[in-house]
C-alpha positions as CSV (number, residue, x, y, z in Angstrom):
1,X,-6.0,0.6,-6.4
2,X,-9.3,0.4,-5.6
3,X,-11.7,1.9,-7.9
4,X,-15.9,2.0,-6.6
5,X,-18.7,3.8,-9.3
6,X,-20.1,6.5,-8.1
7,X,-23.9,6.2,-8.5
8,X,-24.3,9.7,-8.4
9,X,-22.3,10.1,-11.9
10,X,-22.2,6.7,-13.6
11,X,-18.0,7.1,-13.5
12,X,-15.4,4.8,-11.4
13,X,-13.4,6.7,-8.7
14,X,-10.5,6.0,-6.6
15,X,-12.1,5.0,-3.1
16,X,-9.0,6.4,-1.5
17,X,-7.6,8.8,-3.4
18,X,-4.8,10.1,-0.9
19,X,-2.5,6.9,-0.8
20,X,-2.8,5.4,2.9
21,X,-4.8,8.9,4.1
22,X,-7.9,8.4,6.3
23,X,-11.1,7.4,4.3
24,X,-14.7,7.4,5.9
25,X,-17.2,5.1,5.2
26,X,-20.8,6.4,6.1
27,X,-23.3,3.7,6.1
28,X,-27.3,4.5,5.7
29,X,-29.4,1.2,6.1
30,X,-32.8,2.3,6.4
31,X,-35.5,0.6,7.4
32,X,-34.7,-3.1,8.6
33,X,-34.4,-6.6,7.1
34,X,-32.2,-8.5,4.3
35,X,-32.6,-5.2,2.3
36,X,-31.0,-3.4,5.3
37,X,-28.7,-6.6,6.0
38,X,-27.1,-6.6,2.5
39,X,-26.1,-2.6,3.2
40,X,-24.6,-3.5,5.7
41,X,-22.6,-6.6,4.5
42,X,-21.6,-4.4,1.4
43,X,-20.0,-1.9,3.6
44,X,-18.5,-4.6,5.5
45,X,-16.6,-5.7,2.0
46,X,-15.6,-2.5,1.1
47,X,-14.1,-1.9,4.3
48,X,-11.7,-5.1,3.9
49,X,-11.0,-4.2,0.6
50,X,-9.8,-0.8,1.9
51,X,-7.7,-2.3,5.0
52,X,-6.5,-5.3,2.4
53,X,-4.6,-1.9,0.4
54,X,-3.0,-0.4,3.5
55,X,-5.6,2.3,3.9
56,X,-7.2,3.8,7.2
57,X,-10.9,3.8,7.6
58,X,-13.5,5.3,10.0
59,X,-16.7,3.7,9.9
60,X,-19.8,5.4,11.0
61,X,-23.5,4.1,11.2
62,X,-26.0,6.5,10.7
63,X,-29.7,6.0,11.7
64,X,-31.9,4.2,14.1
65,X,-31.3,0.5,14.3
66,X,-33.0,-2.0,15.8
67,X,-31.3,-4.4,17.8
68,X,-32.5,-7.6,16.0
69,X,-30.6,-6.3,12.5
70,X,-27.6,-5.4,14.4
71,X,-27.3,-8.8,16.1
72,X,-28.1,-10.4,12.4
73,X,-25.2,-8.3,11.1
74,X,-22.8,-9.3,13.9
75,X,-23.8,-13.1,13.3
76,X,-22.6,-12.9,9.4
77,X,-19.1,-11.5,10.2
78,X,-19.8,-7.7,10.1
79,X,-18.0,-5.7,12.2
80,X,-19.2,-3.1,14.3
81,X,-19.4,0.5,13.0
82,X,-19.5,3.2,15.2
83,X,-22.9,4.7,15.9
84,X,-23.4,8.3,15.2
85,X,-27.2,8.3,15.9
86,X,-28.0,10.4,13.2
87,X,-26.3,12.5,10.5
88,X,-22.4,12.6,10.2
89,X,-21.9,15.6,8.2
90,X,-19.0,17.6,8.6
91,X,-16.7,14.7,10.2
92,X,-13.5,14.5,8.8
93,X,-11.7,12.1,6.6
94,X,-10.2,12.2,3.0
95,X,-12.8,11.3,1.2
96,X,-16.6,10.0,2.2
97,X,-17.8,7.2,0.8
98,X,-21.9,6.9,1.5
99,X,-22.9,2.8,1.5
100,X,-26.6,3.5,1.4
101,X,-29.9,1.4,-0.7
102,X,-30.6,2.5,-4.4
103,X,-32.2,5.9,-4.1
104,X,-31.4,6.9,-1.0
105,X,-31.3,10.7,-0.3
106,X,-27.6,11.0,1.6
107,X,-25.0,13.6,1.9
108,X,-22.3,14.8,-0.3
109,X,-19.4,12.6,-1.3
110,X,-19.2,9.1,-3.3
111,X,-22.1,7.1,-3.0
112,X,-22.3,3.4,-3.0
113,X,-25.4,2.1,-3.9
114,X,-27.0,-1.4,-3.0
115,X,-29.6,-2.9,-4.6
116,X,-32.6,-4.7,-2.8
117,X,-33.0,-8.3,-1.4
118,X,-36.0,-10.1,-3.1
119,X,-36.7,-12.5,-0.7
120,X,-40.1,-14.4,-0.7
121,X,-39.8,-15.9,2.2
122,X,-39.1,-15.1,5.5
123,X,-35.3,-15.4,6.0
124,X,-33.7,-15.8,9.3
125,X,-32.0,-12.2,10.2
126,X,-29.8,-14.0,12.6
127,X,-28.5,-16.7,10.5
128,X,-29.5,-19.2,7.4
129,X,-29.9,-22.8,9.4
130,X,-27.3,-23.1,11.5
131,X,-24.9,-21.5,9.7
132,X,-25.3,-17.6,9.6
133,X,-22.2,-17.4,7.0
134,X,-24.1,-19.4,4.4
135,X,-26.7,-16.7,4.2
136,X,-23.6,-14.3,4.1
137,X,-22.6,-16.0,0.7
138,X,-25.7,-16.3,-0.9
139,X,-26.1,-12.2,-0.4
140,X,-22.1,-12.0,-2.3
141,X,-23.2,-14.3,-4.9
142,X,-24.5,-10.9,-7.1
143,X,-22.6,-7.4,-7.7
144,X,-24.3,-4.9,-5.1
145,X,-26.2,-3.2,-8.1
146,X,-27.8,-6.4,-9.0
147,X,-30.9,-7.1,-6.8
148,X,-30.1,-10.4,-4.9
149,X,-33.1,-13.5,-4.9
150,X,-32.7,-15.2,-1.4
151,X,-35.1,-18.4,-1.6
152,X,-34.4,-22.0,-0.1
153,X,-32.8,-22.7,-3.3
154,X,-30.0,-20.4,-2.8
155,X,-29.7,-20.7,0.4
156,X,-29.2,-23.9,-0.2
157,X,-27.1,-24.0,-2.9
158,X,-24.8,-21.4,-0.6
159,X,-24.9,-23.7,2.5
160,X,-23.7,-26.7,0.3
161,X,-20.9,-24.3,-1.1
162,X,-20.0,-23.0,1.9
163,X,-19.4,-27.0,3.5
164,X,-17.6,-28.1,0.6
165,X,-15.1,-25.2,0.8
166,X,-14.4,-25.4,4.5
167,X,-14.0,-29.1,4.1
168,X,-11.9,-28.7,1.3
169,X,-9.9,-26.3,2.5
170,X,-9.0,-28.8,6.0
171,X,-8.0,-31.2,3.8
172,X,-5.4,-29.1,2.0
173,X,-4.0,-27.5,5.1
174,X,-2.7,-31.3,5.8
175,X,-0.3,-31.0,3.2
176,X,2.8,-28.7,2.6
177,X,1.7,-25.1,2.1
178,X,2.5,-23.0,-1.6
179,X,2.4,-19.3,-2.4
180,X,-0.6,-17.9,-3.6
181,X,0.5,-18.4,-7.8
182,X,1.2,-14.4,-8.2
183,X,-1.3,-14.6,-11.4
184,X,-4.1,-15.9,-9.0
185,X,-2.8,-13.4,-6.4
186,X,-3.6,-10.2,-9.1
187,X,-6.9,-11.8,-10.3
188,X,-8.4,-11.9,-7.6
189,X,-7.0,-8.4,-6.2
190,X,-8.0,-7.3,-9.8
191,X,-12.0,-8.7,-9.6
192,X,-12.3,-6.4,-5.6
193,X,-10.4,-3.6,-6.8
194,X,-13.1,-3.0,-9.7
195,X,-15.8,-2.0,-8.4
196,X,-16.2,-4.2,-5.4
197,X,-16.6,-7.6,-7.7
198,X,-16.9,-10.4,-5.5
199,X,-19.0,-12.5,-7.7
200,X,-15.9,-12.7,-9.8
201,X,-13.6,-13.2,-6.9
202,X,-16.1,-16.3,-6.1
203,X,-15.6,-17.3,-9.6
204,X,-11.9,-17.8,-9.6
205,X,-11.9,-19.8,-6.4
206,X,-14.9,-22.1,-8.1
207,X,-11.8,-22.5,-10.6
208,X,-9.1,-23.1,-8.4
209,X,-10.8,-25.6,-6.9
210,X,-11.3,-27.5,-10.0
211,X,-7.7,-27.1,-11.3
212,X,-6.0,-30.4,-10.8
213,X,-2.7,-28.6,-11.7
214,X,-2.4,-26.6,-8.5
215,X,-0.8,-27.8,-5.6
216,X,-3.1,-28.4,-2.5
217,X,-0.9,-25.7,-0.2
218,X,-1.6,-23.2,-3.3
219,X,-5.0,-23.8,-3.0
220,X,-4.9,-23.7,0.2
221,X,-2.9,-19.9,0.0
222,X,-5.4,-19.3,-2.2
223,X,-8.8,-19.5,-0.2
224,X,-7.3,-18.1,2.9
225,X,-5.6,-14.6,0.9
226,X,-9.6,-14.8,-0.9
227,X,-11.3,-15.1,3.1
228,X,-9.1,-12.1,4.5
229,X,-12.0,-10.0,2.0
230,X,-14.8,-12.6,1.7
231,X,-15.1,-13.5,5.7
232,X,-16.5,-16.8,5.2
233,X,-14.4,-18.5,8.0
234,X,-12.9,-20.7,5.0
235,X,-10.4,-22.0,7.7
236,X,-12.7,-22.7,10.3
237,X,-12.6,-26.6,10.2
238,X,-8.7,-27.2,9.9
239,X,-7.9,-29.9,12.3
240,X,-11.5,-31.0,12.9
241,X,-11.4,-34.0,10.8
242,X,-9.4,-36.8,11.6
């Protein structure tokens, strides 16, 4: 089960706590930019994660947006959330959870809190180089209460990552596919589950991509069961490469 801190207490909480019931997730990104950007993308996540369980989620947008952030968002992978043009109070659901920037004044219910983008540079909201996904990484690479640094250097470093992977990953899919090793299967459900940890679920596929003891399908399994919550497009190159 799922379990997201509450910023408003310090304590962990179920994020659904009525098995398979209707959860809604409020988003607040105000203002505009990476800062915005990484709310968004952090909502995103905890919406897989939620689906990835079995449970049922509204998502709402609250706010004026500009249109610029909104195409940015839908170039990294984020779905659209439905726009409620202002507050959402009173709209039903189990349980609200509020995705919003640290201190953010927002509504009752569990609140999720983001920290800020340090970025000292101007960063393209539409995409990193040509590839919008590798600036999608680089703002995963930190917990969501851990201020993220997006400079060329990790941008770069996440662009080279993200290559490897997808290459990687095509060249497994050649060979016979393997289960997802049930052990790598619970870690990694184990690192979302707690508090949103992706930097941990990155970590264990930095590992299974160094074990020589796996078998390629396995690693294969592996990366795509990891993408269904990540949405990196891991599989995007199979059958590109001769």
């Amino acid at each position: 089960m799922l379990r997201i801190t509450d910023a408003r207490t310090g304590h962990p909480v179920p994020a659904a706590p009525v098995r398979r019931g209707l959860t809604r997730v409020e988003v607040h990104a105000r203002a505009h930019g990476t800062g915005a950007l990484r709310v968004l993308l952090v909502a995103d996540v905890l919406v897989r994660a939620l689906e990835l369980d079995g449970t049922p989620v509204w998502t709402l947008l609250t706010g004026d947006h500009e249109r610029a952030d909104l195409r940015a968002a839908a170039a990294l992978g984020i779905r659209p959330f439905e726009d409620t043009g202002g507050g959402a109070a009173g709209l039903g659901g189990a349980q609200a959870l509020h995705v919003a920037p640290a201190g953010a004044d927002v509504p009752d219910g569990v609140l999720v809190e983001v920290a800020d983008v340090d970025a000292p540079n101007a960063v393209p909201m539409e995409g990193a180089g040509p590839d919008p996904a590798a600036l999608r990484l680089a703002l995963l690479s930190e917990r969501r209460d851990v201020p993220v640094r997006l400079d060329a250097a990790a941008l770069g470093e996440a662009g080279d990552t993200l290559g490897r992977w997808r290459r990687t990953v095509a060249d497994w899919a050649r060979l016979p596919s393997r289960p997802v090793p049930e052990a790598l299967r619970v870690g990694l459900r184990a690192a979302w589950e707690d508090d949103l940890d992706v930097p941990q679920v990155l970590r264990v596929l930095r590992e299974v991509e160094d074990d020589p003891d796996l078998p390629p399908g396995a690693r294969f399994e592996t990366y795509a069961y990891a993408d269904r919550l990540l949405g990196l497009e891991l599989t995007r190159e199979i059958g590109t490469h001769a």
